[in-house]
N, C-alpha and C positions, 0 to 999 in steps of 0.2 A: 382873789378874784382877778387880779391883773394879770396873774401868772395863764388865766382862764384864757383872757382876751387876747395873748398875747401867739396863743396856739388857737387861734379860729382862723381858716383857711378856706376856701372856694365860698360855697353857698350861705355856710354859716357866717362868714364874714361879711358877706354880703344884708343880710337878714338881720346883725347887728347894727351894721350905716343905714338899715334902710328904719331900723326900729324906735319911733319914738319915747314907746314906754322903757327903753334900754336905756335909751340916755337921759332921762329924767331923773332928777336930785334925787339923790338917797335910796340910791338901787342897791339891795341887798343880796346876799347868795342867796338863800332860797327863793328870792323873787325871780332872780336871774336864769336858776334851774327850771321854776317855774314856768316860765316863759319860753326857753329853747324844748322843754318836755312837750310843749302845748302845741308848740309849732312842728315841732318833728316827730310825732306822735304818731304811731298808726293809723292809715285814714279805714280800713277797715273795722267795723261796727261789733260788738260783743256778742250779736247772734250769729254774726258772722264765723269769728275764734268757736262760738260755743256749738254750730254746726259743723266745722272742721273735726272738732274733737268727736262729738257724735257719729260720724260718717267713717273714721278713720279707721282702716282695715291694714292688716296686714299685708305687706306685700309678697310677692312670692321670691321664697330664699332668701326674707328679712330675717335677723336672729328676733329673740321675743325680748331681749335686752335692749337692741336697737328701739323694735317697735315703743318698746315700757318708754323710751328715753324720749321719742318723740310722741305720746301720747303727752306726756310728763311738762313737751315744753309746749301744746298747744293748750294745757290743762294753767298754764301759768300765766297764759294771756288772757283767760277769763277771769282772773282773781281781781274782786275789787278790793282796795286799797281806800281804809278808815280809819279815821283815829281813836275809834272807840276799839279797845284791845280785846271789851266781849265782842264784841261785832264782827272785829276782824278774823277770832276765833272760829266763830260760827261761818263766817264766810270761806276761811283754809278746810274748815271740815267739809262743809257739801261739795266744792273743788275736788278733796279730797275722796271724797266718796262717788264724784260725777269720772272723775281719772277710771276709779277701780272700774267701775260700771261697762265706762267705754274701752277702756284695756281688755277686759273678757270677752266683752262680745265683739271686740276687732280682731279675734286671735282666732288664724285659720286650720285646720285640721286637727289632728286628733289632740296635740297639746289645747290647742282650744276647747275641744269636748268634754278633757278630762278638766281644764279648769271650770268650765260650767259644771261640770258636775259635784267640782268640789268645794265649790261655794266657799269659796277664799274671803276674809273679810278685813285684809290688808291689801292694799298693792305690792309690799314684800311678799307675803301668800301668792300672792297669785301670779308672780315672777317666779317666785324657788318651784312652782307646780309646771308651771310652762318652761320651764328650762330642762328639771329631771323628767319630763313626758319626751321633749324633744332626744336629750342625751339617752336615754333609753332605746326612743326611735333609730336614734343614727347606732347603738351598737347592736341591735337586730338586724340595720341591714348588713351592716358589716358581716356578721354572724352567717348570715345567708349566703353570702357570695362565696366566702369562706368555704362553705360548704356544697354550695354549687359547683367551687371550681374543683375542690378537692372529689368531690362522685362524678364531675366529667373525665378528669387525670385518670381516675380508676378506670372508667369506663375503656378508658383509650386501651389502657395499659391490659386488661382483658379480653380484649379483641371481641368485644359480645355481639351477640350475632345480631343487634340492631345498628350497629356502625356499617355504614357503604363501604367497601374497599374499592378502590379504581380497578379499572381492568388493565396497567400498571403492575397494580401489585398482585392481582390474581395469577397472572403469568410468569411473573420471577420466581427464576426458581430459589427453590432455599439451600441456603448453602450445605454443604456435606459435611462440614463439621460438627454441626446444630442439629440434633435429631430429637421429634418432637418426644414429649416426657414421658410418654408411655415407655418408650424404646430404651432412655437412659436408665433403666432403672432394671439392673441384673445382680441378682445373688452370686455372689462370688464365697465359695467355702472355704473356710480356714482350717488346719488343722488345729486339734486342741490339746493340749499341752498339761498335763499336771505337776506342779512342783511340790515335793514334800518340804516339810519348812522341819 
């Protein structure tokens, strides 16, 4: 505990000289925890954390990782904290089960529809569903453009008669060397030959 006192610096230092029940005989650690817990404690109220969590949406171009990770730590500031170990049980479970609830319905577009739909009944569930909905998402559109840019190339490259050409290139003329494909294409005869073997 001295080694405790000996690192309090600005306010808590202060809060210790100013504290009577700190220096009264027979001050123990947990007393001691106690007491800086109480004082430096969240001044924000349990329906407060438990309406953060309720309300909490995903943001736009959050991963669903992130979102899990901050649903996860506003889901930890509602847990209360008892010494009875049934108690405490039952209280990590409804936590546990109030996280999933608001994880689902804070999760926005289609990973979020498919995880309602899939009525996940873990928070790992319903992370692994909102991750592969999203990585699906993102290699479709890849898939897409892919394929976008590859039937515009073509397009170019066949000159289809919905491309504009400038009046530029309508007027140039083509070179002499280059004769369109109807023209390059001449039968030339060969004589033909038989060898006896």
């Amino acid at each position: 505990m001295e080694i405790a006192l000996l690192k309090l610096a600005g306010s808590t230092k202060t809060f210790y000289k100013g504290s009577s029940e700190l220096h009264a005989g027979g001050l123990t650690w947990p007393k001691f925890k106690t007491v800086f817990r109480n004082r430096y404690k969240d001044v924000h109220t349990d329906q407060y954390h438990c309406m953060k969590l309720q309300t909490a949406r995903q943001e736009k171009g959050e991963d669903p990782q992130k979102f899990a990770d901050r649903c996860r730590e506003l889901a930890g500031t509602i847990i209360c904290e008892v010494e009875d170990p049934v108690a405490q049980r039952i209280h990590n479970e409804n936590s546990e089960r109030m996280l999933l609830a608001c994880f689902v319905t804070g999760l926005t577009g289609i990973p979020g529809t498919q995880c309602c739909y899939a009525n996940p009944q873990s928070m790992d569930q319903a992370l692994k569903i909102a991750l592969s909905v999203q990585e699906a998402e993102r290699q479709e559109k890849i898939s897409k453009s892919f394929y976008a840019n590859l039937d515009g190339s073509v397009r170019i490259m066949s000159k289809s008669p919905n491309r504009k050409y400038s009046e530029d290139e309508k007027q140039r003329p083509r070179p002499t060397h280059v004769q369109p494909a109807a023209r390059e294409i001449s039968v030339i005869k060969l004589p033909v030959v038989l060898v006896n073997q």
